[in-house]
N, C-alpha and C positions, 0 to 999 in steps of 0.2 A: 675306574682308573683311567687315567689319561698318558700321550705322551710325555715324557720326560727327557732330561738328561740322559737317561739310559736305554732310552728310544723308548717301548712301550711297556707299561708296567703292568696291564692286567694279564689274563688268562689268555692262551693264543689263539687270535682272531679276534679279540675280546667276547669269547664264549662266558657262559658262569653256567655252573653246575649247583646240582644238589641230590640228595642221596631221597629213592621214594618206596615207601613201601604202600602199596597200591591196599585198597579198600579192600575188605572181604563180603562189604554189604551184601546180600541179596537183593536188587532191584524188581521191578512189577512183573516183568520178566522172567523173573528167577535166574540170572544174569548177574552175577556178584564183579563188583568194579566198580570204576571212580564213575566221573562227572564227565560229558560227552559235550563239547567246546571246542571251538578253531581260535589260531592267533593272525592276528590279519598282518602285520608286516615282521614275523620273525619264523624261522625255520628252528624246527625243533628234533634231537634226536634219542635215542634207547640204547643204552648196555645193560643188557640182560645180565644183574648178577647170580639171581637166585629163583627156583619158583618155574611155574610154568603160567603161561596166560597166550593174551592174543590182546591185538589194539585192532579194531572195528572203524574204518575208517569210510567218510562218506564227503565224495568230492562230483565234480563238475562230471567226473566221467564214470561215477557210480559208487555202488557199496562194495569194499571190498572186507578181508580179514587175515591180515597177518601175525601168523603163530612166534609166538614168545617165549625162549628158551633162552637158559645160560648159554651168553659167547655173542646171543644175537646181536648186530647193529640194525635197528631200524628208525627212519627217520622222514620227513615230511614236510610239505612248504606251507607259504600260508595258505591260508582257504580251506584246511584239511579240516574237515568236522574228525574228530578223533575221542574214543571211547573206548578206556582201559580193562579188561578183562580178568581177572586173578581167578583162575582153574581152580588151583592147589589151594589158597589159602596161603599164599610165602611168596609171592611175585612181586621182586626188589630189583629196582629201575637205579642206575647213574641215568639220569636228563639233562642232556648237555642241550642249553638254550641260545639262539643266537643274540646278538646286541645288549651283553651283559646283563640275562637275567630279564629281561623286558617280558615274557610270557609269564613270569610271578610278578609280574609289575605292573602290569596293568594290561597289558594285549593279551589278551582272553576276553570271549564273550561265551559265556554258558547257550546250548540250545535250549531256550525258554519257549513253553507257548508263547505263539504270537502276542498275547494281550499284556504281556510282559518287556516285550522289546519296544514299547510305544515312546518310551523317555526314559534319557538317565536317569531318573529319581526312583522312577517304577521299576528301573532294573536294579539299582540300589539297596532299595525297598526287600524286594524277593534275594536277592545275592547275600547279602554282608550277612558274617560272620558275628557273634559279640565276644571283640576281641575282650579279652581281661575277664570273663566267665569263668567259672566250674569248666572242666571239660568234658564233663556231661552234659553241657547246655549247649557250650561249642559242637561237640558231636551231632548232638539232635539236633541244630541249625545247618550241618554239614550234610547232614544224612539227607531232608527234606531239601535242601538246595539239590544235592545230585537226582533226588527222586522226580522233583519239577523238571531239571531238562532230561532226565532220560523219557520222559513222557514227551517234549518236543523233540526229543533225537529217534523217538518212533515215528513219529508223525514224519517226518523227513525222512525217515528212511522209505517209510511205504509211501511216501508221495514226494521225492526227487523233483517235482517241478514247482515244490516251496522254496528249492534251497538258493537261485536266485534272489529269492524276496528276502531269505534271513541273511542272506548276506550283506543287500542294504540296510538293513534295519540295524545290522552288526555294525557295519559302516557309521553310519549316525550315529550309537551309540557311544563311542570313541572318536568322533570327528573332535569334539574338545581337550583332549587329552595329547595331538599329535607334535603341539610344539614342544612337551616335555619330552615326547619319545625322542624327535628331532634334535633333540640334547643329551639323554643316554648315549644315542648313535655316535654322535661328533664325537665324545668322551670316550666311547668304548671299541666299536669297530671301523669308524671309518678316523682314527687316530691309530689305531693298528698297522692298516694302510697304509697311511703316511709315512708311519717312520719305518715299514718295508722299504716303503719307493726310497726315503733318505736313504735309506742301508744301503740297498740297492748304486744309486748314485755313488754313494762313497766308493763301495767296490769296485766300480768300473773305472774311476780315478785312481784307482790303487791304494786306497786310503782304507785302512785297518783298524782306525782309531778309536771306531766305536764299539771296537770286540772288550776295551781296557776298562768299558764302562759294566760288564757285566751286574748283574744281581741275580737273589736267589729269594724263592719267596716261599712261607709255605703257612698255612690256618687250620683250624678245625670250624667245624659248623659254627655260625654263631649265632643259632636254633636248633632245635632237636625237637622232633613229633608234632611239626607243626600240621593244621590241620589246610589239604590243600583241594584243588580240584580234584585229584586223582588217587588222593593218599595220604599219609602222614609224610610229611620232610624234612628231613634236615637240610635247614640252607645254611648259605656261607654269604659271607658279607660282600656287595656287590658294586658299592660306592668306589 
């Protein structure tokens, strides 16, 4: 959604959400949770509705692990290698994503072994889902994607002086995709901006005019159990 006539029409800031019910896999580990993947220009956040878990998180200044409870807000910028955790078996996430949804859109890179991040084709290759399958087929391509990078989200964990390198490699991988991102953005949050600052402007002229233009907007998902990095999701339409 873009600005309008009635200043901005999407979500505020232009966020987009979606409702996540996090994996119960067991990983190599014994570790049950999603897929462990950073988004390189979008900040991502957690409302703990339901469930207990923890998100595992591995950045420039280390491993850390924050515990996941009903009520929690936690959240993160880019660069956050981040691996969702479900304790209980019932750990259900609201994800409020920045720049309309762009982190199910394509800014995510899975931690893959290195021999994986060599080229988009290769990381393609290992990543994609077969959308329009059984979901039995979906599942066991889901399963085996998170199983591959939780085995490079090891490797990074106990060796921290990789995670430089997967960041380049991360970088490259998405260097071709940044003019479409550069286009969500204009469309979603920095059109949000805008028509603050208009608002804004008007207000200090004493100009009210633009309160007459109100709107009221509401949707349901439009998906449900979709299969994601970290979960099943319901998403909501984000164009």
């Amino acid at each position: 959604m873009a600005a309008t006539a009635h200043g901005f029409d999407g979500l505020p800031g232009g966020v987009a959400v979606s409702h996540l019910s996090v994996y119960d896999w067991p990983a190599a580990d014994g570790v049950c949770g999603g897929t462990p993947h950073l988004h390189l220009s979008c900040s991502e956040g957690y409302v703990v509705t339901g469930g207990q878990g923890a998100v595992q998180t591995l950045t420039a200044s280390g491993y850390e692990r924050t515990t996941l409870s009903p009520g929690t807000v936690a959240w993160f910028t880019p660069g956050t290698v981040h691996r969702l955790v479900n304790e209980d078996g019932a750990l259900r996430i609201v994800v409020l994503m920045q720049n309309s949804g762009l982190p199910e859109a394509g800014d995510a890179v899975l931690t893959l072994p290195p021999e994986y991040l060599t080229d988009p084709d290769t990381y393609a290759a290992a990543t994609a889902l077969p959308t329009g399958a059984p979901e039995a087929d979906q599942e066991r391509a889901a399963r085996a994607r998170r199983d591959l990078a939780v085995e490079g989200y090891l490797r990074l964990r106990d060796h921290p002086e990789e995670l430089p390198a997967f960041h380049r490699a991360a970088a490259r991988l998405v260097r071709h995709r940044v003019d479409s991102w550069r286009k969500r953005w204009e469309a979603g949050a920095a059109a949000a901006t805008a028509a603050t600052a208009e608002q804004l402007d008007r207000l200090a002229a004493g100009d009210a005019g633009h309160l007459a233009d109100a709107v009221v907007h509401s949707e349901l998902p439009a998906a449900r159990g979709k299969f994601g990095m970290c979960g099943r999701l319901d998403v909501y339409r984000t164009d």
